[in-house]
C-alpha positions in Angstrom: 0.0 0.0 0.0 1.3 3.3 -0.8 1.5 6.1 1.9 2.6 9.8 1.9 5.9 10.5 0.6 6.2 13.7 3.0 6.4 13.8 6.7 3.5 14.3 9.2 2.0 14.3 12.4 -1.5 12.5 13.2 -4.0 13.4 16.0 -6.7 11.2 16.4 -9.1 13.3 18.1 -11.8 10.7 18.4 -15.3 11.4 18.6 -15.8 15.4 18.2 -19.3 17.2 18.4 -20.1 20.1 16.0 -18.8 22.9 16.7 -15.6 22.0 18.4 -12.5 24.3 18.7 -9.8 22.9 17.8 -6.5 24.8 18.1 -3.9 23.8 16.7 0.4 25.4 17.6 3.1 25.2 15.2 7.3 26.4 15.5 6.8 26.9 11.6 4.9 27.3 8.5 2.6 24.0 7.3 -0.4 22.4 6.5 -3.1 21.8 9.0 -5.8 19.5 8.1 -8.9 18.5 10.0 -10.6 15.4 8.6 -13.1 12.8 8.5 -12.1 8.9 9.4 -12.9 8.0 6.1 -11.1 11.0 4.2 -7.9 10.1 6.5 -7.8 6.5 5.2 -8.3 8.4 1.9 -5.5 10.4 2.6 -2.9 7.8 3.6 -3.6 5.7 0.2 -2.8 8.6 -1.9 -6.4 9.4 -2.8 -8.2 12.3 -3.6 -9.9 13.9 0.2 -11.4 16.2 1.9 -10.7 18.5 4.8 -11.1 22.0 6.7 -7.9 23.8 6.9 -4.8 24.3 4.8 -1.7 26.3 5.0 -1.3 27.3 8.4 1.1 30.4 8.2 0.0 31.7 11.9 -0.2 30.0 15.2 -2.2 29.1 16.8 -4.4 28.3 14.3 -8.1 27.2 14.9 -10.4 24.9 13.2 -14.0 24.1 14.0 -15.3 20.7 14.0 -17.9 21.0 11.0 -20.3 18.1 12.2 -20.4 15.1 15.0 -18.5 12.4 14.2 -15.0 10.5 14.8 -12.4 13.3 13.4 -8.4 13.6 12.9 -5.8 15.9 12.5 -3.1 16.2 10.4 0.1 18.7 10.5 2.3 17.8 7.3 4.9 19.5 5.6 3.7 18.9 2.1 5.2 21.6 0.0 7.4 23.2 2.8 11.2 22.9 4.7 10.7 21.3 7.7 8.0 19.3 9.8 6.3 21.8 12.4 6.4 20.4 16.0 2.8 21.1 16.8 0.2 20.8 19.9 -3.2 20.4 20.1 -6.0 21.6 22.2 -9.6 21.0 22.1 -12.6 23.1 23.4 -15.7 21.9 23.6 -18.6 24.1 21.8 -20.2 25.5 24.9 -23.9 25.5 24.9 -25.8 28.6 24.6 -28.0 28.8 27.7 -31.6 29.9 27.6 -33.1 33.0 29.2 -36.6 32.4 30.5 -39.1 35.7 31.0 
């Protein structure tokens, strides 16, 4: 089976509910890449996928989990010098609470 030819770094985040913070710090310039299960399989056979993110020339950088569902993270250097050492921190979408009158 094929895999990436570049380096990377994988977070498997799990199970996420919509609306999740994810933020994401790098020491340098790459790609940050929040992704379905399936479109991470995708990903490491060299297939055509999907994601929310992209160049990430700032950090922290923060992506929001688009729906519920089992999500990862990738930082990759695809297209840059050096892989980014990189930490991740999740934040729960808070509630909104409701205001009776």
């Amino acid at each position: 089976m094929a895999a990436p030819s570049f380096r990377f770094t994988h977070y498997d985040l799990k199970g996420q509910r919509a609306g999740t913070a994810v933020d994401v710090s790098l020491n340098t310039v790459n790609n940050v890449r929040l992704m379905t299960a399936g479109n991470f399989q995708r990903f490491k056979e060299l297939l055509d996928f999907k994601y929310v993110g992209g160049v990430a020339k700032k950090s922290p950088i923060r992506l929001v989990v688009p729906e519920d569902g089992h999500w990862h993270l990738i930082v990759d250097m695809e297209g840059h010098h050096l892989l980014a050492d990189s930490s991740v921190k999740i934040t729960p979408r808070v509630a909104a609470s409701r205001k009776t009158g």
